[in-house]
C-alpha positions in Angstrom: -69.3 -59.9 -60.9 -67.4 -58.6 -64.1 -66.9 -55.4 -65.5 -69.3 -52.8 -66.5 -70.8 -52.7 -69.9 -72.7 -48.8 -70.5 -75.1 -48.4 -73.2 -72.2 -47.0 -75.5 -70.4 -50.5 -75.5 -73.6 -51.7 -76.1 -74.5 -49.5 -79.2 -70.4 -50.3 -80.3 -70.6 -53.9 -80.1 -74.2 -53.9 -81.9 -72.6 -51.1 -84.9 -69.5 -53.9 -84.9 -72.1 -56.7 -85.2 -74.6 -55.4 -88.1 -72.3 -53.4 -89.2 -74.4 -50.6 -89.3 -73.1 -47.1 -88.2 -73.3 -46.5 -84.5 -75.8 -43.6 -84.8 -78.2 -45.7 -86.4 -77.4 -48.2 -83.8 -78.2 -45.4 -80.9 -81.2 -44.4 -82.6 -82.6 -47.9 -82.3 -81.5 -48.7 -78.5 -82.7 -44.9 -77.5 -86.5 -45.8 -79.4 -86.4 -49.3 -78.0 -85.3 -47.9 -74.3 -88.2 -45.1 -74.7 -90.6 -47.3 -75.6 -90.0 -50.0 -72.4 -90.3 -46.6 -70.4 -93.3 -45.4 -71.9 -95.2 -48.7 -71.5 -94.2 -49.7 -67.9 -95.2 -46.1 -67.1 -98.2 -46.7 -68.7 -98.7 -50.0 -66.4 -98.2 -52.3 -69.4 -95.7 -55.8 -69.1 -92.8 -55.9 -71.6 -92.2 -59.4 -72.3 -89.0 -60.4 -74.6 -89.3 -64.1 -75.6 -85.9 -65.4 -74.4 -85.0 -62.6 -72.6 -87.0 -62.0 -70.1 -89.6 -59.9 -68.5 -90.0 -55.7 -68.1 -93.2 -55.0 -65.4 -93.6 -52.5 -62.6 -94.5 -53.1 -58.9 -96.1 -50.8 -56.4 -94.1 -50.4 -53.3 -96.6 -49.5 -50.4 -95.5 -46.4 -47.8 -93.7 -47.8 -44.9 -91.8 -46.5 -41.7 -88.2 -45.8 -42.0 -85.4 -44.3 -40.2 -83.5 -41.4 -41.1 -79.9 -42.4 -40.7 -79.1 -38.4 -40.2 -80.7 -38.1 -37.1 -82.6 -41.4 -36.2 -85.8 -40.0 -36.2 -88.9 -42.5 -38.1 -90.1 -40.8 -41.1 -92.7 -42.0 -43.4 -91.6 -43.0 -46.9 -94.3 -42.5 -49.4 -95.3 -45.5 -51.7 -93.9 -45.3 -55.4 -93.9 -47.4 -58.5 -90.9 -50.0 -59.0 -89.9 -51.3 -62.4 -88.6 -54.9 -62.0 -87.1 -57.3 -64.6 -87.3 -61.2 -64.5 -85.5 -63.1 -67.0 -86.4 -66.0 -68.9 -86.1 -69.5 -68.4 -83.8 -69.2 -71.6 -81.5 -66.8 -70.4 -81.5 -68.1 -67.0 -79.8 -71.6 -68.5 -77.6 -69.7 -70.7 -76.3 -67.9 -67.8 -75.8 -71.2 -65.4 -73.8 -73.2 -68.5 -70.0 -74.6 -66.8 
């Protein structure tokens, strides 16, 4: 795996790109970022052409163990958000 890249180095390498000024830049990625997260909590699928795929999953309650004391607990179903990328990117990623 490689290094890190945060949303700042995102926002840079976008403001270096259009040229635009970064806080124009973090404006954008914050409202695009907002809106994934307001749709997938809305139960909607966010699909990027190319990209890939934004959708949520529902993980059902299930036994566990609590590694403190070894004792099962119950851990209480919750919503998942789950990417899947495209085709495309997957065969951009895989090119020697």
């Amino acid at each position: 795996m490689g290094e890190n890249i945060t949303k700042s180095d995102i926002i840079l390498s976008a403001s270096t790109y259009t040229g635009l000024p970064r806080y124009q830049i973090k404006e954008i990625v914050n409202a695009l970022l907002n809106n994934i997260e307001f749709e997938l909590k809305g139960g909607k699928k966010i699909t990027l052409l190319g990209f890939g795929c934004f959708h949520t999953v529902l993980r059902k309650e299930k036994k566990g163990i609590n590694p403190q004391t070894g004792k099962t607990m119950l851990i209480p179903e919750k919503t998942a958000a789950k990417f899947r990328p495209s085709k495309t990117l997957k065969e951009a990623l895989n090119i020697n």
